[in-house]
N, C-alpha and C positions, 0 to 999 in steps of 0.2 A: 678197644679192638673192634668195635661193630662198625662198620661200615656202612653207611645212609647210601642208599639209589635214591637220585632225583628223578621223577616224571614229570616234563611237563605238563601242565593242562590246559586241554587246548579247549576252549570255547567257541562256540557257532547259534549265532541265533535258528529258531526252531522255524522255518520259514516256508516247510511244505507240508500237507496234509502226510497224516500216519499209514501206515501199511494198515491195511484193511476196513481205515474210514469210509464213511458215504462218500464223500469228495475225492478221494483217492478211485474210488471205484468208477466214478464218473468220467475220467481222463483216459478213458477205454482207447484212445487214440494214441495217447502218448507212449512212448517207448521207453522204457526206462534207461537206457544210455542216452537219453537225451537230456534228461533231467539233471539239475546242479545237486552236487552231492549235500544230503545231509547228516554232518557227523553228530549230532547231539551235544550236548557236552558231560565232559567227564564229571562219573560220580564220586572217584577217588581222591582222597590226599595228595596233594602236589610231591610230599616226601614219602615215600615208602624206603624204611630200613631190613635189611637183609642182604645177601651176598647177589652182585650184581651178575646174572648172569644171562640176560638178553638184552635188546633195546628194542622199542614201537619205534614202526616206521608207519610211513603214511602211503597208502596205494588208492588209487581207481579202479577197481577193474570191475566190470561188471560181465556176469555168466547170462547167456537169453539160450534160450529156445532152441535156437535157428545155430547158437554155437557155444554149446552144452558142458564147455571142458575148456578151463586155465589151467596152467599149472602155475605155481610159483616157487621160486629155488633160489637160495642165497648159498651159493657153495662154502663148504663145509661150515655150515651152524650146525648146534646142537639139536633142534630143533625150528617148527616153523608152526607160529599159532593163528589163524585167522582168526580179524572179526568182519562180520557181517553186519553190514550199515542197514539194509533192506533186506525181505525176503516173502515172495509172495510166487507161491506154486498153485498148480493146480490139484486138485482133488486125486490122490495115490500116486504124487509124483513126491520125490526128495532129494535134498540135495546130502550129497555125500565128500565127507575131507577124510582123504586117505593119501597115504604112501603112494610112490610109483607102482610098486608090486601087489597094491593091494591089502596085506595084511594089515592093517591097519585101519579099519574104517568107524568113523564117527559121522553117524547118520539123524538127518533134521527132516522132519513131515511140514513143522510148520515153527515158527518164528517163537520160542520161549519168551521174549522180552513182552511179547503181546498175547501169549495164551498160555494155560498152562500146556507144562510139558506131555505129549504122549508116554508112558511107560515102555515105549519101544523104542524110543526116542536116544540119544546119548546122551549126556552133560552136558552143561556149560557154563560161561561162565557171565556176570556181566559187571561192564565198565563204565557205559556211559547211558544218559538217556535214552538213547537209542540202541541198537540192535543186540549182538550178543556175542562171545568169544566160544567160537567152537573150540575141542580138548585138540592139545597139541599135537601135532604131528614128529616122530623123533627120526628124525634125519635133515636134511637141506634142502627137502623139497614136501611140500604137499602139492597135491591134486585134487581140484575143487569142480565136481562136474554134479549137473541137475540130471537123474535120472528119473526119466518120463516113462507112464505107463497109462496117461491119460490119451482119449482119442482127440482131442483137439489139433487142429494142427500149429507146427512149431510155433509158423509165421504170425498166425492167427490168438496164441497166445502172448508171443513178443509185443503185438501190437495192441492187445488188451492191459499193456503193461505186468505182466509175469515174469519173474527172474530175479536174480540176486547179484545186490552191488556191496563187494568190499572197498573198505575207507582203511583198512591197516590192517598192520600183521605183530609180531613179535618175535624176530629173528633171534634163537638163540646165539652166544657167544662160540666162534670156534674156539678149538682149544689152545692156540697159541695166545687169544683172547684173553680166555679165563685165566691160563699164566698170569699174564704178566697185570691182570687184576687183582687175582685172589689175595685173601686174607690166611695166615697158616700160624697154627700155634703149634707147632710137633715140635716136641723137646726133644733134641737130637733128630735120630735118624725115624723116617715115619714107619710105622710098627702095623700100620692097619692094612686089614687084607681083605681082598674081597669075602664079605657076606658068603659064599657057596665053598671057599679055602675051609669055614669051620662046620661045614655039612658032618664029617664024620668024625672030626677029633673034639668036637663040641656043641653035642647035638643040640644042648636046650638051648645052648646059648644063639643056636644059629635059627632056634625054631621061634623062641620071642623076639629077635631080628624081623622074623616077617610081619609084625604087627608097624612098623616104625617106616613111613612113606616119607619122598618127596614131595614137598610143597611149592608150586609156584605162583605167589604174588603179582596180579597185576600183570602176567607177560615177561617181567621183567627178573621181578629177584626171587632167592632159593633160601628155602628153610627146610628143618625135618620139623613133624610132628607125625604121635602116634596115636594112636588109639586107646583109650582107657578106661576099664573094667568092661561088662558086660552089653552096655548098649551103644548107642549110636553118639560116641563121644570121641575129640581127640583134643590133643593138651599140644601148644607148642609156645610159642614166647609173645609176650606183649610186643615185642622189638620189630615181631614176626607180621602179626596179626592184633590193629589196635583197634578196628570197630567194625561195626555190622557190615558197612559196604565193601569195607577190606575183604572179608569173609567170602561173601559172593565174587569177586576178581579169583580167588583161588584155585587153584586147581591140585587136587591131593593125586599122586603115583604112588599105588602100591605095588610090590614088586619087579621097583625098578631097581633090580640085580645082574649084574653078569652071569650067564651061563654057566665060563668054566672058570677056574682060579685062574688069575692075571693073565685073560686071556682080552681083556677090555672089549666082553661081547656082552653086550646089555642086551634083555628080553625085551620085548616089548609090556609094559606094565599096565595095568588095572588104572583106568583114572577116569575120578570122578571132580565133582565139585565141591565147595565148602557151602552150604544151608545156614543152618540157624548160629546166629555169635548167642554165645551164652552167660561169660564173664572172663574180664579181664583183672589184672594188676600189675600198674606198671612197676612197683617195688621190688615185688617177685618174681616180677617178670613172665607171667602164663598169660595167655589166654586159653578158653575151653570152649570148642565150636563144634557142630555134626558134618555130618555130608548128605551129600545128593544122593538114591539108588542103593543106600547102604547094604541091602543084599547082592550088590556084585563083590566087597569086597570083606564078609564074615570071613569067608576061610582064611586069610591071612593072621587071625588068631588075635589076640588083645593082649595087656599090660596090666600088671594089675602093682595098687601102690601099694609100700610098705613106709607106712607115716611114722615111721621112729626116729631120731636124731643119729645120724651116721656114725660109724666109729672112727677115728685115726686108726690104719691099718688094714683095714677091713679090703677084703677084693671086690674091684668091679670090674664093668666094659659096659662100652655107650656104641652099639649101633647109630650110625645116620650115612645123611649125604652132605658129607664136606664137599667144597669145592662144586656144587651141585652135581657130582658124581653118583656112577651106580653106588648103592650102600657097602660102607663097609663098616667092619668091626673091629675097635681097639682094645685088645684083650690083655697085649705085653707094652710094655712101656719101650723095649729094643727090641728091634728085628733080631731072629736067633736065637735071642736071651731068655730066660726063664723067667726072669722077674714080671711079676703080672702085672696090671693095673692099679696100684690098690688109693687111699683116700690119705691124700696126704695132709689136713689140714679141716678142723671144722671151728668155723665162726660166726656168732651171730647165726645169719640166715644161710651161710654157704658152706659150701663145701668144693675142695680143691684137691686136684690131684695133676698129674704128671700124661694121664691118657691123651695121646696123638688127636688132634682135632683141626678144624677149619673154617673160614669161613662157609658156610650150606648146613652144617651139624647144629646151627643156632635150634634149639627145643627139642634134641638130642634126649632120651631116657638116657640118665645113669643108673646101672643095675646092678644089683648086689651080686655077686659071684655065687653067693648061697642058697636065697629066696628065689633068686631071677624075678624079682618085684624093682621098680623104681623108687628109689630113696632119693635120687635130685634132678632138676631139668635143665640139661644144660646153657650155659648161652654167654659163655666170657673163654678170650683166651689169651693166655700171654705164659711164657717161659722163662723162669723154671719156676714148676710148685705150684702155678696160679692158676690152668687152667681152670675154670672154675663152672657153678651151679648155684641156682637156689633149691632147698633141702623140702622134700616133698611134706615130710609133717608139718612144715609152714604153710603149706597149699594147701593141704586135705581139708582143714577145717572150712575154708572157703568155698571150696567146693563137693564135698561129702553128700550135701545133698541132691546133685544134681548127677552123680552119678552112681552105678553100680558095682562096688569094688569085693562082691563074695567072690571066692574060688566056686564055681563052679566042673 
């Protein structure tokens, strides 16, 4: 049932001086819109696995001095993620990608691919030898504008070569799109309701909800992974996230929830990047990476594992983002029905039950109804009985020391 996104990878030999070389500096005449684009080449796997839910496109556009503001729009995507091929500002000037309204702003001082990041700085994310994928914008348009606060003048900058040239984007999927894409495992009728439906008739359930982010791969494809135990860790699928440079393309959304129940009004969420790859297995199917900034998103709470062998019968529900949807939570196996979630089936490494799922829920926490701890990670689905996990006391050992799992 996993479904593979191909990306292409495109190569470009490396054929002009780097953003803020001696030689670079020396072409004080040249204009950056004059100059042949250079894309770098990709540091990613040609195949990335997970639920398909945008595609790279290729752009030109370059932002100067003199005319300070693109917008780019692919009507109704889910989103729109720039990268930036070049970037070269002057001294307290930044460029900024935001929404039309605003709310929304991920702000750059100076080029991460070539210094470190300032702590003021946003996320990001990177793809290729070259520049860097600012965090996505959620709607069908972003707005990419240099805000200056340097006394140079515009001209006089443009022509010192200052300003920033995009090579691509990564339009997400409308949702007629993702229809008639998506992968779906719901046995019978789908029972899952938005994350904020179980605010009051299921508090805890809905408060370890908030530890459990969207994932987006490369631009392109959707996984869940969460956060687990006490420090700067989170667990989602090998299928997900297979090696170090995977890691760095990532981009983690925490609290990307709808506002009100089935009102299909997503907040704007917490999103950073994925940092250090820690370990993988492709049998079990985990991997376990940090993030970027990790004090923006403490408050959304953690997971913590319960390493024991599941029962047959036992309740659960698995938070994620199927379908790369705002989160939601499968807690009844039928909409109306009483009957819960519970574990239909334990073998070997797995564990299998009947809970509503999707493509996007691939590294899903399955959680005990009683602990509210992770007993399996999800990442298989198919109907009836099968949806399935591998069982977290097979993971802990591998990874126990690299994380912290007290209750605090």
């Amino acid at each position: 049932m996993l479904r593979k996104l191909r990306i292409p990878v495109v190569a470009a030999a490396l054929t002009l001086p780097l953003i803020g070389s001696a030689a670079y500096a020396q072409e004080s005449a040249d204009n950056l819109a004059a100059r042949p684009m250079d894309v770098g080449v990709s540091t990613v796997a040609a195949e990335i696995t997970g639920e398909r839910t945008g595609e790279e496109l290729t752009r030109n556009d370059t932002v100067l001095y003199t005319s300070p503001r693109t917008v780019i729009s692919y009507p109704g995507a889910a989103y729109v993620k720039v990268h930036v091929n070049a970037m070269k500002l002057a001294a307290g000037d930044r460029l900024v990608v935001s929404d039309p309204a605003g709310r929304e702003r991920h702000v750059y001082t100076a080029d991460p691919s070539r210094s470190a990041r300032p702590s003021s700085d946003s996320s990001a994310t990177f793809h290729r030898t070259q520049g860097f994928g600012a965090m996505s914008i959620d709607g069908d348009t972003a707005v990419v504008t240099i805000e200056k606060t340097s006394r140079a003048s515009a001209r006089s900058l443009d022509r010192a070569g200052h300003g920033v040239r995009i090579d691509r984007v990564w339009r997400g999927l409308t949702d007629a799109e993702r229809l008639a894409d998506q992968t779906r495992a719901v046995c019978g009728r789908d029972a899952r309701q938005d994350a904020i439906c179980y605010a009051q008739s299921h508090p805890t359930h809905y408060a370890r909800s908030k530890a459990t982010a969207k994932i987006i791969m490369n631009g392109s494809g959707s996984c869940t992974a969460w956060r687990v135990g006490n420090t700067n860790r989170m667990l989602t699928n090998n299928h997900c996230i297979k090696a170090a440079n995977a890691v760095r393309t990532t981009e983690v959304q925490f609290g990307y929830d709808c506002a009100t129940c089935g009102r299909n009004d997503p907040v704007t969420p917490t999103k950073v990047s994925g940092a250090e790859f820690f370990k993988t297995n492709a049998t079990l199917d985990y991997t376990l990476f940090s993030m970027d900034r990790f004090e923006a998103v403490t408050s959304f709470g953690t997971i913590y594992l319960d390493p024991r062998i599941p029962v047959a019968g036992e309740e659960i529900y698995i938070p994620g983002h199927g379908d790369g949807k705002p989160k939601r939570i499968s807690i009844v196996e039928e909409p109306g029905a009483p009957q819960t979630c519970t574990v239909y089936k334990v073998s070997g490494n797995r564990t299998s039950y009947n809970c509503d799922t999707s493509g996007g829920n691939s590294g899903s926490p399955v959680l005990s109804a009683t602990s509210h701890k992770a007993i399996s990670l999800h990442n298989t689905g198919r109907c009836p009985n099968d949806n399935g996990s591998n069982r977290i006391d097979k993971i802990y050992p591998e990874i126990q020391s690299m994380i912290d799992n007290r209750i605090r």
